[in-house]
C-alpha positions as CSV (number, residue, x, y, z in Angstrom):
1,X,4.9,101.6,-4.5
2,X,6.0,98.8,-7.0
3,X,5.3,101.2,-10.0
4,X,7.7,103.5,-8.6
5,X,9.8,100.5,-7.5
6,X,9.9,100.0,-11.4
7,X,10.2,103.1,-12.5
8,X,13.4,103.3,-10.9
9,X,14.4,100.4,-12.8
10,X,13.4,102.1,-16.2
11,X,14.7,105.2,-15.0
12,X,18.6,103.6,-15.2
13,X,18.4,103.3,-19.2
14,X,16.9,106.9,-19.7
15,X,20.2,108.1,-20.9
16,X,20.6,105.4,-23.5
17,X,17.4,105.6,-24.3
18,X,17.8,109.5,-25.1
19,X,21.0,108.3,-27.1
20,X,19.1,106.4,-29.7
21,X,16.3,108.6,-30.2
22,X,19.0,111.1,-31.1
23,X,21.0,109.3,-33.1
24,X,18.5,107.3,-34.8
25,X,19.1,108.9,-38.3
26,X,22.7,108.8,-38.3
27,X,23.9,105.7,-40.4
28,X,25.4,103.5,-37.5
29,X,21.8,103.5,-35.6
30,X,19.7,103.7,-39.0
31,X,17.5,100.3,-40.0
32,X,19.1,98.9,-36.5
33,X,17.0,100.5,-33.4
34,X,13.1,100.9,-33.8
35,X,12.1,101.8,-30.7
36,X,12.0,100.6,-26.8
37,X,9.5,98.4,-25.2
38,X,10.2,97.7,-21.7
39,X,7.4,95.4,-19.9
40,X,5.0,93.7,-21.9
41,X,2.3,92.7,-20.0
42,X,1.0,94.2,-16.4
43,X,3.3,94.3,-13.6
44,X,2.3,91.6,-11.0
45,X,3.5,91.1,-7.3
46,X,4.1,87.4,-6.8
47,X,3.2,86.8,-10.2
48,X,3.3,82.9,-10.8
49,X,5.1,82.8,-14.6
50,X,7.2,85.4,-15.6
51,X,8.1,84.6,-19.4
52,X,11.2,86.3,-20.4
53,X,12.1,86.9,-24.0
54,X,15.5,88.5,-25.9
55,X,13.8,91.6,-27.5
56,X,11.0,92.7,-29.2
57,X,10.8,92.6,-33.1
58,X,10.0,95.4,-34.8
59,X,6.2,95.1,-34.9
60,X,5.4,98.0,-33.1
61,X,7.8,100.3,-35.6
62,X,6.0,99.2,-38.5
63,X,2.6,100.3,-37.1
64,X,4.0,103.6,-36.9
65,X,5.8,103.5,-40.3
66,X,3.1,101.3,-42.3
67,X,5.1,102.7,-45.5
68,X,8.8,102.1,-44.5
69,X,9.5,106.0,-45.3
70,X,9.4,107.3,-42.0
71,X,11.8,106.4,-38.3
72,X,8.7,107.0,-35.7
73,X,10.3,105.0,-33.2
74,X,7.7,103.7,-30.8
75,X,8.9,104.1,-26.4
76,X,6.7,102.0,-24.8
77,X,7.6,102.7,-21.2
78,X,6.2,104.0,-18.1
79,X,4.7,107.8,-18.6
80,X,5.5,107.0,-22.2
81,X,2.4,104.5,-23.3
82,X,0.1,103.2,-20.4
83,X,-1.1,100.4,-22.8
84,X,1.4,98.1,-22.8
85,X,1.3,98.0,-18.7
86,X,-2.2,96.9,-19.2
87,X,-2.5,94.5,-21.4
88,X,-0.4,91.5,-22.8
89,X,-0.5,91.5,-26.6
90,X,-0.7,87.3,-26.7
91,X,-4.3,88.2,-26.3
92,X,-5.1,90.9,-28.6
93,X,-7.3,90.5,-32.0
94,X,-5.2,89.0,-34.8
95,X,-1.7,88.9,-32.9
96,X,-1.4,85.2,-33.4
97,X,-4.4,84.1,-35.1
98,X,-5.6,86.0,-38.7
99,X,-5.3,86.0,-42.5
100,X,-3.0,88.5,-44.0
101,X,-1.0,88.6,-47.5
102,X,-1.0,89.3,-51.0
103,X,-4.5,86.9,-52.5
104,X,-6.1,86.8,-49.1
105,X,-8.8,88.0,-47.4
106,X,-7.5,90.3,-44.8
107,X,-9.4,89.1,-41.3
108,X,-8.1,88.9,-37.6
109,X,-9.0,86.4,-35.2
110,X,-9.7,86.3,-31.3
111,X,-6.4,84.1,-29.5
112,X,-9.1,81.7,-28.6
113,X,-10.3,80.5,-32.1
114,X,-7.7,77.7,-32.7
115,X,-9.2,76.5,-35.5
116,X,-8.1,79.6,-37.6
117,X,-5.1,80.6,-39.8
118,X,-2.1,81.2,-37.7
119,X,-0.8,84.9,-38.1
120,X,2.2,84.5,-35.7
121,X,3.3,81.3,-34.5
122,X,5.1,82.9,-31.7
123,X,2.1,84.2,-29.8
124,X,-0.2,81.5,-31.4
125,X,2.3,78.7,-29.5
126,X,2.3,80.6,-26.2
127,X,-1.3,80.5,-26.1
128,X,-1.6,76.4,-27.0
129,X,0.9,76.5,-24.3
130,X,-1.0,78.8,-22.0
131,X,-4.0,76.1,-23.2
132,X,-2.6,73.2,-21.3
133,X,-1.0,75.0,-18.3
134,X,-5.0,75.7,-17.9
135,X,-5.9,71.8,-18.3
136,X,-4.1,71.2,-15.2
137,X,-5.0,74.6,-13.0
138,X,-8.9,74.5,-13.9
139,X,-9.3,71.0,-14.9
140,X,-13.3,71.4,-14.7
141,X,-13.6,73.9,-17.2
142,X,-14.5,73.3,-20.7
143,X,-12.8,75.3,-23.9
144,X,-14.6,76.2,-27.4
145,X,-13.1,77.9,-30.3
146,X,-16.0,80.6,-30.5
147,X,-15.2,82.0,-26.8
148,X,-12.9,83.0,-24.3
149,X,-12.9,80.1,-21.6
150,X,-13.9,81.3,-18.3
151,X,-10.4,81.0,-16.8
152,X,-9.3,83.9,-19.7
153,X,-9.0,86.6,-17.1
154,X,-7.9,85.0,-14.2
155,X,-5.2,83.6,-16.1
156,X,-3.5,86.9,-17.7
157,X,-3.4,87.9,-13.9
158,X,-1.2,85.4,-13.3
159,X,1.5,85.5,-15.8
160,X,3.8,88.5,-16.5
161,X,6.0,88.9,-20.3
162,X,9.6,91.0,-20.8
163,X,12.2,90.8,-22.6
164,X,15.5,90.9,-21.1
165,X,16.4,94.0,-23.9
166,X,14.0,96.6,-24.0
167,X,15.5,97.6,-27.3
168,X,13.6,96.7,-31.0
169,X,15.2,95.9,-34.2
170,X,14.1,93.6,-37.0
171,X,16.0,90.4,-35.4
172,X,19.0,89.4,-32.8
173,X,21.1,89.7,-35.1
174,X,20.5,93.6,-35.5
175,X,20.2,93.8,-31.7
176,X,23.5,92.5,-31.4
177,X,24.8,95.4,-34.0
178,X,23.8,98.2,-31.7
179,X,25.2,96.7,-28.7
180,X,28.5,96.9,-30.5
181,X,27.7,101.0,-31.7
182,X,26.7,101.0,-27.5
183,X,29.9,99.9,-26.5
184,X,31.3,102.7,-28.5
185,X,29.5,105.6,-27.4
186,X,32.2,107.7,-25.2
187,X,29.5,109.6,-23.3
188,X,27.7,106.3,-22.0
189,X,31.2,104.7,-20.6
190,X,30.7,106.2,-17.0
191,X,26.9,103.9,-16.7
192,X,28.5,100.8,-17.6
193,X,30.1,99.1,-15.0
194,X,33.1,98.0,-15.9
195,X,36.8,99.6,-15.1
196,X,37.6,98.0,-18.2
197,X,39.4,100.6,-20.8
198,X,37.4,98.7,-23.8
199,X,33.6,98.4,-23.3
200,X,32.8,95.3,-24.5
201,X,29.3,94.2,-26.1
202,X,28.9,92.1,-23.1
203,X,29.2,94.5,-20.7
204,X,25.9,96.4,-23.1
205,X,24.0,93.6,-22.4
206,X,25.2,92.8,-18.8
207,X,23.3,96.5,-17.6
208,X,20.5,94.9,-19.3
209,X,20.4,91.7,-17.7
210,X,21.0,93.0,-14.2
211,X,18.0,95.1,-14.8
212,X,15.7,92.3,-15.5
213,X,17.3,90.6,-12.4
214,X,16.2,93.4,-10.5
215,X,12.6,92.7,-11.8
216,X,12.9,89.4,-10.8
217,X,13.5,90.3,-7.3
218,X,10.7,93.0,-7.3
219,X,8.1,90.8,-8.4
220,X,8.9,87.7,-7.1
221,X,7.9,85.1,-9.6
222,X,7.0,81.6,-8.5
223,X,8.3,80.4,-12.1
224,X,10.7,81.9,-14.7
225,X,10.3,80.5,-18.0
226,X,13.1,81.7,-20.5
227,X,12.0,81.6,-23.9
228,X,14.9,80.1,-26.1
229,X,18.3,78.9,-25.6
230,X,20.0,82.7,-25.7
231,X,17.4,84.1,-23.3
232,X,18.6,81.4,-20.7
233,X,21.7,81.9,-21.2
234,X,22.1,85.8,-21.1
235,X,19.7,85.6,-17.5
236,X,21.4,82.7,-15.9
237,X,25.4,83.6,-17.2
238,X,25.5,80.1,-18.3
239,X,26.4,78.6,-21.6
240,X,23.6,75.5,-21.9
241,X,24.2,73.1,-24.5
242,X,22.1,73.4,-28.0
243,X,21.6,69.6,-28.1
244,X,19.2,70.0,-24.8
245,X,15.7,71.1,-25.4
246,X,14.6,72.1,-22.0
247,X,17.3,73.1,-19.4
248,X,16.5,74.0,-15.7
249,X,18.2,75.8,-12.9
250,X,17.5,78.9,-10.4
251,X,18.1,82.3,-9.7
252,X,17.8,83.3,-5.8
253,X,15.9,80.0,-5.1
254,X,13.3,80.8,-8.1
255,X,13.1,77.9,-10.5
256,X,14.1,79.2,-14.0
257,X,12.8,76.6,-17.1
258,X,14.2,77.0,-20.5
259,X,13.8,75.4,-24.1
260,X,15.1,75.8,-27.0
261,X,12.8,77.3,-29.8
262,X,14.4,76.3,-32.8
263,X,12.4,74.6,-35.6
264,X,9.1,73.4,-34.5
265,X,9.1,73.3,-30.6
266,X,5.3,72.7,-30.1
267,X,6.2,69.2,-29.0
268,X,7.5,70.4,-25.8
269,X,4.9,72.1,-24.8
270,X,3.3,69.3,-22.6
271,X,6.8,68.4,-21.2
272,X,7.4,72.5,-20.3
273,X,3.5,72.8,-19.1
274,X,4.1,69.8,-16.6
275,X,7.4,71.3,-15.3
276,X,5.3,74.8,-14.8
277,X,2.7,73.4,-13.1
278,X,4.7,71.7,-10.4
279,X,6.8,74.7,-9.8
280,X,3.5,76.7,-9.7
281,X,2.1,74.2,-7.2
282,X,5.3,74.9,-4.8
């Protein structure tokens, strides 16, 4: 039932989704949109954290086009690729721990061996972070960096990961690019809604956000954790000051945390694990 509850949700970007796949060749879509990825993790009722992101990089189109010569955009989406329902990719070999790069030995690493190169400091921080949200919901359990700790599984069934835009490019900036081209496009006008003669890029990325909001409500997270200053921003409406680190308000009496991930932000992890917790504990 909440599959098809979801699907519904997916269902209401087909047609912009169909756009870009047919216009990815053409020069104002070109180097800009590599693909879709709508959840990234399993879809959980009541889940305790949902972490929402902006978009995803472009990761996924660069398995697809090791060489850089061909546009296989990936469509990770319901009926489209089953994987990425399954599984969150925090926790897949070598995502944020490995050795890559010109005069090194290329090896991957499990997410649990933190003593080990850091491939992608993205996923490697949300696991430290992961790490000390686990200190305080199994505090008898004991963690090595040669295995999985015992909490491993329970814990992925507990946390859900989006984005607020499905779409992938290379960085926000890009993103931002083909919401402009969107706004453009005569024969998506009638899906925005707006009565507005001139679509603006907000109103691209209002659809969006409204569809994430209607996630929200269908899974009913305890927590939302927004990660970054725009992220927040974009899901709450609001404009939060950069000089804050973390920033808090709610959404339909859910407790939404965010934090600002410029420059090094590990030291607020134990501040944003604390303030988790205690929503989690609610």
């Amino acid at each position: 039932m909440m599959q098809k509850q979801y699907r519904d949700i997916e269902n209401s970007i087909s047609q912009i989704v169909e756009l870009l796949e047919e216009k990815k060749d053409e020069p104002e879509y070109k180097g800009l949109y590599k693909g879709i990825t709508t959840l990234l993790s399993p879809l959980i009722k009541d889940v305790d954290i949902l972490f929402l992101g902006i978009n995803s990089g472009s990761g996924a189109w660069i398995e697809k086009n090791p060489t850089g010569e061909t546009n296989f955009t990936p469509l990770r989406m319901l009926g489209q690729d089953e994987y990425f329902f399954n599984h969150n990719d925090w926790f897949k070999e070598n995502t944020s721990r490995g050795s890559w790069g010109e005069g090194k030995e290329n090896k991957g690493y499990e997410w649990y061996q933190r003593d080990k190169p850091i491939n992608n400091i993205f996923p490697a921080r949300m696991i430290d972070l992961l790490y000390l949200i686990a200190q305080k919901e199994y505090p008898d359990v004991s963690v090595t960096n040669s295995s999985a700790p015992s909490w491993a599984e329970d814990i992925q069934k507990r946390i859900m990961y989006t984005n607020l835009y499905p779409i992938i490019t290379d960085n926000t900036e890009k993103l931002k690019k083909v919401f402009t081209q969107l706004s453009k496009e005569e024969s998506l006008k009638e899906i925005w809604d707006t009565s507005k003669k001139r679509v603006s890029k907000w109103d691209i990325q209002k659809y969006f956000v409204e569809n994430t909001h209607k996630l929200v409500n269908l899974v009913q997270p305890k927590v939302i954790v927004c990660l970054g200053i725009q992220a927040y921003n974009d899901f709450t409406y609001t404009n939060c000051s950069k000089k804050t680190k973390i920033f808090e308000t709610t959404y339909n009496g859910i407790p939404i945390i965010g934090f600002d991930r410029r420059g090094n932000w590990s030291g607020l992890l134990p501040e944003l694990s604390d303030k988790i917790c205690n929503y989690m504990k609610k």
